[in-house]
C-alpha positions as protocol buffer text, in pm:
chain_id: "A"
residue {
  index: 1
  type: UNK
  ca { x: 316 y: -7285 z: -1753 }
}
residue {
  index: 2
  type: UNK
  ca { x: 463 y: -7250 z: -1409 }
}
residue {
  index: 3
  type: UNK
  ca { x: 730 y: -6985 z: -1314 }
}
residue {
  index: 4
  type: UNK
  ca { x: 1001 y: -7008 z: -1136 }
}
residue {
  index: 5
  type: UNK
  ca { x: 1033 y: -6862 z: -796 }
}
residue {
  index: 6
  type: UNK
  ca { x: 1316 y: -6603 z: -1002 }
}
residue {
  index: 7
  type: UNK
  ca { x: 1048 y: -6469 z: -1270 }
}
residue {
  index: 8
  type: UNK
  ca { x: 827 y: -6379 z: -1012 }
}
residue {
  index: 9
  type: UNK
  ca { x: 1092 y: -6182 z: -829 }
}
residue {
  index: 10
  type: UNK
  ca { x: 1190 y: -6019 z: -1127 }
}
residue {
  index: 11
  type: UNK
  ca { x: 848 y: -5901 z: -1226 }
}
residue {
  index: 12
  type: UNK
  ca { x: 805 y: -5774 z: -864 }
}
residue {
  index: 13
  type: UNK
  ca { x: 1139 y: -5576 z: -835 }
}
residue {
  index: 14
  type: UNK
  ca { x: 1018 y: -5430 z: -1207 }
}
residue {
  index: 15
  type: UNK
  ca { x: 679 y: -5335 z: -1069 }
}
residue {
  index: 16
  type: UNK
  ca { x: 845 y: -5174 z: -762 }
}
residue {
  index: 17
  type: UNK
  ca { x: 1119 y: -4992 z: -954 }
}
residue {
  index: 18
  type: UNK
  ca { x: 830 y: -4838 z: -1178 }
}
residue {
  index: 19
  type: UNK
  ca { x: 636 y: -4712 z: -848 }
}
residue {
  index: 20
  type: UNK
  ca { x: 919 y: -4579 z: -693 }
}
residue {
  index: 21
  type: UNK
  ca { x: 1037 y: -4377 z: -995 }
}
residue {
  index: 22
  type: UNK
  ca { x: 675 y: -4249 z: -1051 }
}
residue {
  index: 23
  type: UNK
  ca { x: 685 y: -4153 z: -637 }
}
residue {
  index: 24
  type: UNK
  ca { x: 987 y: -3940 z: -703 }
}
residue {
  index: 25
  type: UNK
  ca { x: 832 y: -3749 z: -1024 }
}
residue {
  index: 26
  type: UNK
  ca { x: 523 y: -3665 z: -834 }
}
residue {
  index: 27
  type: UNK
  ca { x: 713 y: -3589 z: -515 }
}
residue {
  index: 28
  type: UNK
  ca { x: 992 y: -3358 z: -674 }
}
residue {
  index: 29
  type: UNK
  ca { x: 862 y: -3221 z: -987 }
}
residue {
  index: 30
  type: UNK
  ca { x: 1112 y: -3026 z: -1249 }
}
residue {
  index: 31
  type: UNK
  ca { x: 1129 y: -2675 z: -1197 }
}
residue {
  index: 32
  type: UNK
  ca { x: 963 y: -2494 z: -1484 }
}
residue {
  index: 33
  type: UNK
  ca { x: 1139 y: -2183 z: -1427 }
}
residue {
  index: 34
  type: UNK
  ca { x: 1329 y: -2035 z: -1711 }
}
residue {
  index: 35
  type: UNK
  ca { x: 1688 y: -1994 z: -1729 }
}
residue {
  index: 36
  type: UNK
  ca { x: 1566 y: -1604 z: -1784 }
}
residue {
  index: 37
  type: UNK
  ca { x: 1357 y: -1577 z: -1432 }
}
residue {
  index: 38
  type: UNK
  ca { x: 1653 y: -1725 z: -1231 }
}
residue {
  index: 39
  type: UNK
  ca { x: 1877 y: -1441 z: -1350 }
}
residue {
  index: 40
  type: UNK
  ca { x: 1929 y: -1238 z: -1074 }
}
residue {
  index: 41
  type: UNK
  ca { x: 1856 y: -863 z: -1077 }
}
residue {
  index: 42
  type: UNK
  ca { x: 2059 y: -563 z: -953 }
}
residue {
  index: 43
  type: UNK
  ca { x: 1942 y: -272 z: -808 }
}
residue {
  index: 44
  type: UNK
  ca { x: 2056 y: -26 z: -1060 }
}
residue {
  index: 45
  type: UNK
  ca { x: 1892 y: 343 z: -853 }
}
residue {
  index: 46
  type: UNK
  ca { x: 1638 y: 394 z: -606 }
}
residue {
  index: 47
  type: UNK
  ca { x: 1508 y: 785 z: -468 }
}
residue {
  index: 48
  type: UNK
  ca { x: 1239 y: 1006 z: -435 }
}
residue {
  index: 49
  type: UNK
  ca { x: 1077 y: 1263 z: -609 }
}
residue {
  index: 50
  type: UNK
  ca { x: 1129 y: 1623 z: -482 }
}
residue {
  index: 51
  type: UNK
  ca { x: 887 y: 1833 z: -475 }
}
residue {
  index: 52
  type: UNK
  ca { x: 1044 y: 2123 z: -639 }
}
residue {
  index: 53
  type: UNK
  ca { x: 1171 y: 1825 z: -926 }
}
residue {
  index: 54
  type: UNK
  ca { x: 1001 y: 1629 z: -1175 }
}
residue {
  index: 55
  type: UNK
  ca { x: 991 y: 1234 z: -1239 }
}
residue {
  index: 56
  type: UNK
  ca { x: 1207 y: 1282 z: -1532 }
}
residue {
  index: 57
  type: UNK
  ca { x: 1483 y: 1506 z: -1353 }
}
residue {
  index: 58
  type: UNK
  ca { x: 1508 y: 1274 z: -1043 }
}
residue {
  index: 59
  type: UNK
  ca { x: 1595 y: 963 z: -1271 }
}
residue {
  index: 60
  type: UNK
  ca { x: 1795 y: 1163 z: -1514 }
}
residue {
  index: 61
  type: UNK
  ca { x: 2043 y: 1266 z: -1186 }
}
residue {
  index: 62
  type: UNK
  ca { x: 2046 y: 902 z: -1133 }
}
residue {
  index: 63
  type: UNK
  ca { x: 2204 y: 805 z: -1475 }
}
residue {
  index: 64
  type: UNK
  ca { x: 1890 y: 647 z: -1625 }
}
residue {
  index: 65
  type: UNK
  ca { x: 1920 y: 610 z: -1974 }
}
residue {
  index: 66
  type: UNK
  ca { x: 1692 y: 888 z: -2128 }
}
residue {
  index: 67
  type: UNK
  ca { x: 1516 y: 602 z: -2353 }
}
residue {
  index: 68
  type: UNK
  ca { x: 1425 y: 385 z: -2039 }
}
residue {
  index: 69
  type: UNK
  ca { x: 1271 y: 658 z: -1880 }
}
residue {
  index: 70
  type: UNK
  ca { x: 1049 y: 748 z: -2158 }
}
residue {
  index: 71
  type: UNK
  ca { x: 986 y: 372 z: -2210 }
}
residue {
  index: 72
  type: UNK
  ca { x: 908 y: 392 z: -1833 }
}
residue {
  index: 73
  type: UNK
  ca { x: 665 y: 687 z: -1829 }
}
residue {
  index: 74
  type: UNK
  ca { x: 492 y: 542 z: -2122 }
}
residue {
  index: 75
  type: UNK
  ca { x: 395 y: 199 z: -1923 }
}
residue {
  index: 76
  type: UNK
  ca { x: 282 y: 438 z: -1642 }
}
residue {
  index: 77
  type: UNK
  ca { x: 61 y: 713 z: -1808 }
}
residue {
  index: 78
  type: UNK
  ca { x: -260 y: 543 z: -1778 }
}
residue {
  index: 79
  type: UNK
  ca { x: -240 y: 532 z: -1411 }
}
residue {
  index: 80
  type: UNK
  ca { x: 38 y: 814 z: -1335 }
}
residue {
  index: 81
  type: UNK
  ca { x: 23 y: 1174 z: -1404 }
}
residue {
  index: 82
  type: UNK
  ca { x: 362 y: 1280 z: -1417 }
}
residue {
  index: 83
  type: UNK
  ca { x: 281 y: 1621 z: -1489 }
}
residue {
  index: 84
  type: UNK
  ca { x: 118 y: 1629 z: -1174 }
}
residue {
  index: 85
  type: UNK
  ca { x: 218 y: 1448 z: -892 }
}
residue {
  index: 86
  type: UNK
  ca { x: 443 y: 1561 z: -574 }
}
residue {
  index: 87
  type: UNK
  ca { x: 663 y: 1288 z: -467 }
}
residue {
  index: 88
  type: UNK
  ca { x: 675 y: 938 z: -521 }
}
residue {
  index: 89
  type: UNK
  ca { x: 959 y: 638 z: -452 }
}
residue {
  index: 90
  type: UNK
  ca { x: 1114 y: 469 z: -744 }
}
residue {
  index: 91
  type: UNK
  ca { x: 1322 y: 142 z: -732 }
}
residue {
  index: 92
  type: UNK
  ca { x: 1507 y: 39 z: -1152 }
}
residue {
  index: 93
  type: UNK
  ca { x: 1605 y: -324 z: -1147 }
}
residue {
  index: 94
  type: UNK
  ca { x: 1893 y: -460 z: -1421 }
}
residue {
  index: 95
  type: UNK
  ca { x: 2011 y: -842 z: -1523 }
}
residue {
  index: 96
  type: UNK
  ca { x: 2314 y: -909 z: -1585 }
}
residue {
  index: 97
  type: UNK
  ca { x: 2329 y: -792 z: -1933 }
}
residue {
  index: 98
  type: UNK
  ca { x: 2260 y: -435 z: -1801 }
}
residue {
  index: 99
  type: UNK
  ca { x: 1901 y: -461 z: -1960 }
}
residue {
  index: 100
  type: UNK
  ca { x: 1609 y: -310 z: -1758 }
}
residue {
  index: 101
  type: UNK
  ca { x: 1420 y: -553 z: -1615 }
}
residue {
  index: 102
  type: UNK
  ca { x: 1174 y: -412 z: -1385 }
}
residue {
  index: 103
  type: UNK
  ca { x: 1066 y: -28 z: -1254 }
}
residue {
  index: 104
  type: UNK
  ca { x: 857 y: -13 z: -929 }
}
residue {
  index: 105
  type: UNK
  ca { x: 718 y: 327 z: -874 }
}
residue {
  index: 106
  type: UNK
  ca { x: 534 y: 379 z: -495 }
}
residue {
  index: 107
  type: UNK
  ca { x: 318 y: 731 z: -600 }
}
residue {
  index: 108
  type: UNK
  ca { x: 191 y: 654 z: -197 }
}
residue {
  index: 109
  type: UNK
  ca { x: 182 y: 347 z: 63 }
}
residue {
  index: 110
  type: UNK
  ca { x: -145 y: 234 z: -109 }
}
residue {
  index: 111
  type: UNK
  ca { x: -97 y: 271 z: -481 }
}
residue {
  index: 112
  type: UNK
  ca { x: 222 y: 104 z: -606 }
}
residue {
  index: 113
  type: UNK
  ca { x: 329 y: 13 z: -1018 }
}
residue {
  index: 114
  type: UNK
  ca { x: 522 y: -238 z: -1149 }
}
residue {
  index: 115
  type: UNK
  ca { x: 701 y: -249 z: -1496 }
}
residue {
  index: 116
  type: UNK
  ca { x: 883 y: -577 z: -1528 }
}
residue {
  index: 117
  type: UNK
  ca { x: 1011 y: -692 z: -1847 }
}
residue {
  index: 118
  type: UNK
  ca { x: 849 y: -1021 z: -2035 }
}
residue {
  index: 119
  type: UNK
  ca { x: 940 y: -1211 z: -2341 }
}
residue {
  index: 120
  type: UNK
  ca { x: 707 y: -1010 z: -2541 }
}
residue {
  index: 121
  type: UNK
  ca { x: 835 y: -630 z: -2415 }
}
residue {
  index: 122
  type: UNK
  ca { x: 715 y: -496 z: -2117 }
}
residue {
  index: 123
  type: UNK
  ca { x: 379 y: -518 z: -1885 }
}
residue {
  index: 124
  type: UNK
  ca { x: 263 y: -267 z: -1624 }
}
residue {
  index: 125
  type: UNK
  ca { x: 51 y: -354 z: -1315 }
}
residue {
  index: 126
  type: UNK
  ca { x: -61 y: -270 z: -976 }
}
residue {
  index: 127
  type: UNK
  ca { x: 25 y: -391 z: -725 }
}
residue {
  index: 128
  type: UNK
  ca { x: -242 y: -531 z: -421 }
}
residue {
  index: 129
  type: UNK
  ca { x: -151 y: -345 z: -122 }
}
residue {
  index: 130
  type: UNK
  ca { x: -266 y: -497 z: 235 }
}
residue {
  index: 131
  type: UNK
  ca { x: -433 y: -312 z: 503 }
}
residue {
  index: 132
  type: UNK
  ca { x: -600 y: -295 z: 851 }
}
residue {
  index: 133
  type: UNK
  ca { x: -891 y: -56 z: 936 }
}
residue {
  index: 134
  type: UNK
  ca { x: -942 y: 7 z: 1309 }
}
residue {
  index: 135
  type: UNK
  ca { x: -1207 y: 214 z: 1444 }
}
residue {
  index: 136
  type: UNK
  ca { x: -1073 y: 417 z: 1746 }
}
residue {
  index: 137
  type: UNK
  ca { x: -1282 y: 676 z: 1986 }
}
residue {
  index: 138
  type: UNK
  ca { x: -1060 y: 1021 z: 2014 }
}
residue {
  index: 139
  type: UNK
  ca { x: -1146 y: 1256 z: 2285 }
}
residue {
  index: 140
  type: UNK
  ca { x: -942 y: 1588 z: 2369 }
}
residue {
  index: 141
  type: UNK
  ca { x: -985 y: 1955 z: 2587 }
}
residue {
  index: 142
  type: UNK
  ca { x: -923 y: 2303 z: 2437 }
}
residue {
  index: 143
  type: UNK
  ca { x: -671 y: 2474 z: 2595 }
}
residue {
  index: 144
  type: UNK
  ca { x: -606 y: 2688 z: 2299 }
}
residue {
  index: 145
  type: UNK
  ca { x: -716 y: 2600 z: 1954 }
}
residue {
  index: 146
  type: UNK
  ca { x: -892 y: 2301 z: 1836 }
}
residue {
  index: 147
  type: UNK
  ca { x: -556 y: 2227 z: 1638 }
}
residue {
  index: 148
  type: UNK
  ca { x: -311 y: 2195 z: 1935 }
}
residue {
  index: 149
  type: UNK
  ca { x: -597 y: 1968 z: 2112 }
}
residue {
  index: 150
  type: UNK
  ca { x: -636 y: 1746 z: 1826 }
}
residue {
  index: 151
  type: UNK
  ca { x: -235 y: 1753 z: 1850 }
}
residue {
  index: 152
  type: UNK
  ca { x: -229 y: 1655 z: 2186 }
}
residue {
  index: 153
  type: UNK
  ca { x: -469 y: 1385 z: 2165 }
}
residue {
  index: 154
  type: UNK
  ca { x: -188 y: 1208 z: 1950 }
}
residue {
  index: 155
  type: UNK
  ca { x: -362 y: 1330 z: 1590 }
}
residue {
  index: 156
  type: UNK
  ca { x: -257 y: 1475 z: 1271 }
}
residue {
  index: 157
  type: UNK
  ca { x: -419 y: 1781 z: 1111 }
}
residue {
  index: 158
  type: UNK
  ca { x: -604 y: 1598 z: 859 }
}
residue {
  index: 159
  type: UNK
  ca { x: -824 y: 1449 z: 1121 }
}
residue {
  index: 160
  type: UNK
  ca { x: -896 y: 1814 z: 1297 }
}
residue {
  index: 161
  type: UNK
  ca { x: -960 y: 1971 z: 902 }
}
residue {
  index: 162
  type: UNK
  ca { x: -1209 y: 1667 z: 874 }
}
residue {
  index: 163
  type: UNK
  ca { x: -1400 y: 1717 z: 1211 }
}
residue {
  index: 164
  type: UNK
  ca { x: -1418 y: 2106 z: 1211 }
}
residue {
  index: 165
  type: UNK
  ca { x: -1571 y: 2081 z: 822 }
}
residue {
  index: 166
  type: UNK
  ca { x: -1837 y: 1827 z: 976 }
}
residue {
  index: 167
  type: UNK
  ca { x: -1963 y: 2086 z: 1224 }
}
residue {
  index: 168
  type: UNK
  ca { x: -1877 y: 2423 z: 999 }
}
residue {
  index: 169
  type: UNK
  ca { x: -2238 y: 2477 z: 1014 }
}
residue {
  index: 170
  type: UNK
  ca { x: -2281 y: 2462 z: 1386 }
}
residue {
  index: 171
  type: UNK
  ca { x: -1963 y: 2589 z: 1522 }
}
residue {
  index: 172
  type: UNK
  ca { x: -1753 y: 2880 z: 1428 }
}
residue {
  index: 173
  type: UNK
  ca { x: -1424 y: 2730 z: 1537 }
}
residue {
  index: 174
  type: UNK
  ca { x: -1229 y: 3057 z: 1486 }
}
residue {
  index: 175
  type: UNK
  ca { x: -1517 y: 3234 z: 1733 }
}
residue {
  index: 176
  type: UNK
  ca { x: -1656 y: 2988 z: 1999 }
}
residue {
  index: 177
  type: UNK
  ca { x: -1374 y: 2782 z: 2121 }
}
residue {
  index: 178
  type: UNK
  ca { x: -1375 y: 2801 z: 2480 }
}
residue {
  index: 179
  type: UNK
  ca { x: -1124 y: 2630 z: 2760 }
}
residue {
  index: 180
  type: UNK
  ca { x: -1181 y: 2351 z: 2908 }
}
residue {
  index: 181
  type: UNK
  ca { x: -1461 y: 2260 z: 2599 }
}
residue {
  index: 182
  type: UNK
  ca { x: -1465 y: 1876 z: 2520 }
}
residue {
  index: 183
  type: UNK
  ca { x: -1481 y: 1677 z: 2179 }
}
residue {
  index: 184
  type: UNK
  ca { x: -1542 y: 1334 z: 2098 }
}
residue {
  index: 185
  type: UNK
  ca { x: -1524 y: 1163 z: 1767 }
}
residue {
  index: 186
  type: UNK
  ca { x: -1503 y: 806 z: 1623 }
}
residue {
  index: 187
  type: UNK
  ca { x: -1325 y: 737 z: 1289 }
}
residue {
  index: 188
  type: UNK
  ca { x: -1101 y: 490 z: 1094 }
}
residue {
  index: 189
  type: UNK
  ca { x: -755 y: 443 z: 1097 }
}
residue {
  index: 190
  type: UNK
  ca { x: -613 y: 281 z: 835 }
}
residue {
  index: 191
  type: UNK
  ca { x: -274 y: 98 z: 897 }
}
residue {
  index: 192
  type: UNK
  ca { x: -40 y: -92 z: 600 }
}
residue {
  index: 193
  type: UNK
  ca { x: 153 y: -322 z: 856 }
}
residue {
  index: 194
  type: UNK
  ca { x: 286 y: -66 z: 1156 }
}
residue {
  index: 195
  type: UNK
  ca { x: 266 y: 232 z: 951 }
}
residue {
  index: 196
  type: UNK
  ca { x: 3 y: 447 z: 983 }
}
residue {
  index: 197
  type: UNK
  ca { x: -103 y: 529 z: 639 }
}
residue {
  index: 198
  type: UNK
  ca { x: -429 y: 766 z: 650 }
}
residue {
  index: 199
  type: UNK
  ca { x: -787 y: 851 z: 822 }
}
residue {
  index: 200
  type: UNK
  ca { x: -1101 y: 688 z: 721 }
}
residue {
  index: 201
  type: UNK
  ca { x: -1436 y: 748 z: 747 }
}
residue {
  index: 202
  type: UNK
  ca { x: -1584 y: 921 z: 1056 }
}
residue {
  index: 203
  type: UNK
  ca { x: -1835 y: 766 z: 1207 }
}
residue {
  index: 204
  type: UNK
  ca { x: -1952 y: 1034 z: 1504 }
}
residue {
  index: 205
  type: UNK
  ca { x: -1815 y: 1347 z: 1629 }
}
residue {
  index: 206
  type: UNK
  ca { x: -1919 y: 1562 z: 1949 }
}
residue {
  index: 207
  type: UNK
  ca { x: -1840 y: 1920 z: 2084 }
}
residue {
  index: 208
  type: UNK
  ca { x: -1951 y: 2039 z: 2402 }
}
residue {
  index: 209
  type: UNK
  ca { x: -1898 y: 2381 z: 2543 }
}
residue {
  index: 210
  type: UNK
  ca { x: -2030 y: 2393 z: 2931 }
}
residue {
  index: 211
  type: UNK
  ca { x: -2394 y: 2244 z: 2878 }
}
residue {
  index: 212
  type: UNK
  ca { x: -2438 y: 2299 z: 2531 }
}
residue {
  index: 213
  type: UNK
  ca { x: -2317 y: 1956 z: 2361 }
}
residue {
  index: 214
  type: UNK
  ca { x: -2343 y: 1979 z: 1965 }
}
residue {
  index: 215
  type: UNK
  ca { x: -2361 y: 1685 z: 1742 }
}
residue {
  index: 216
  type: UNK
  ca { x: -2402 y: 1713 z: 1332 }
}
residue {
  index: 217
  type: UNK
  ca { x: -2770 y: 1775 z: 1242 }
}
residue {
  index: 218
  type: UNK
  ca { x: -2769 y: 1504 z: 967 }
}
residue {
  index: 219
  type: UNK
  ca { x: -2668 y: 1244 z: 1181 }
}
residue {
  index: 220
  type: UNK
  ca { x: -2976 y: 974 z: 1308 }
}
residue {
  index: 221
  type: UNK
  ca { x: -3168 y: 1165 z: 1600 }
}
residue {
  index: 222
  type: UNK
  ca { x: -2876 y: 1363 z: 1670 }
}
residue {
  index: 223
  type: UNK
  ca { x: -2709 y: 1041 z: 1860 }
}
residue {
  index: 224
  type: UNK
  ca { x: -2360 y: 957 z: 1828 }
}
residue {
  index: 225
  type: UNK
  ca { x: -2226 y: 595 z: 1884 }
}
residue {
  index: 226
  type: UNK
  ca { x: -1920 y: 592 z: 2079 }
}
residue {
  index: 227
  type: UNK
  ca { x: -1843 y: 253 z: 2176 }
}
């Protein structure tokens, strides 16, 4: 049976019809996103922690419902003592039914909680915190204590606690600090973004008074690396 010039244009435009509606589906899918996730959420409180306060008392002065907080502290206690811990930033997220719908809870830059709410209750995790490590050399002169150098070299005190408990042994940093003495060290920085966030290991340290040039005694042949 021969068709007509007409079928055969007909079965071609149904052909192309079908592959241009199955282009689209694969091309623009349907969002699966529930009515629920697309609710937007308002930023019911946000603060700190005082140190002379307590977790409960800062969101209490906030206006947090007293059973959202202990809901709140009950997600957290596995990885939060409250009963201990100085500080700490807290944001408490609402929909717009006035129900809580997530708690984030920054105890420091690196260790950060989330309780968000889910159909079945509630679900607590941490969250993965991004940062750089740069090792940096850090060289200074006494003029007057070991602190103020440090200070002036553009450090914090947790670096000069750090390299005066490495050579405790060998120096007496109360008794033979002299002016003009010299001190090297190489250590991590650790960085989240631009912030500084803390010190990491220390890789080498040096102290030298006039000739005498002391390096810890369990490093490798005494030799520091400073490049």
């Amino acid at each position: 049976m021969r068709w007509s010039k007409g079928k055969y244009l007909l079965i071609f435009s149904g052909f192309f019809l079908a592959f241009l509606c199955s282009l689209v589906y694969f091309l623009f899918p349907r969002s699966t996103t529930t009515p629920q996730q697309r609710e937007p959420q308002v930023l019911l409180a946000e603060g700190t922690v005082k140190r002379k306060s307590t977790f409960y008392q800062s969101l209490r002065e906030k206006g947090i419902p007293t059973q959202w907080i202990k809901l709140i502290v009950s997600e957290l206690k596995p990885h939060v003592d409250f009963n201990r811990i100085k500080g700490g930033a807290y944001r408490l997220f609402t929909d717009g039914k006035g129900e809580l719908t997530r708690f984030t809870f920054e105890k420091n830059p690196l260790e950060i909680y989330q309780v968000e709410k889910v159909s079945q209750g509630y679900v607590t995790q941490r969250d993965t915190v991004s940062v750089d490590k740069y090792l940096v050399k850090i060289e200074g002169v006494i003029h007057s204590s070991l602190f103020e150098a440090m200070s002036a070299a553009g450090e914090q005190d947790d670096l000069t606690l750090s390299f005066a408990e490495i050579l405790a042994w060998e120096i007496d940093f109360y008794q033979d600090l002299g002016k003009g003495d010299r001190f090297k060290l190489v250590a991590e920085k650790i960085y989240k973004g631009d912030q500084f966030i803390q010190y990491g290991t220390i890789h080498a340290v040096e102290y030298q008074s006039g000739e005498r040039v002391t390096r810890p005694k369990t490093s490798a042949n005494g030799k520091a690396n400073y490049s």
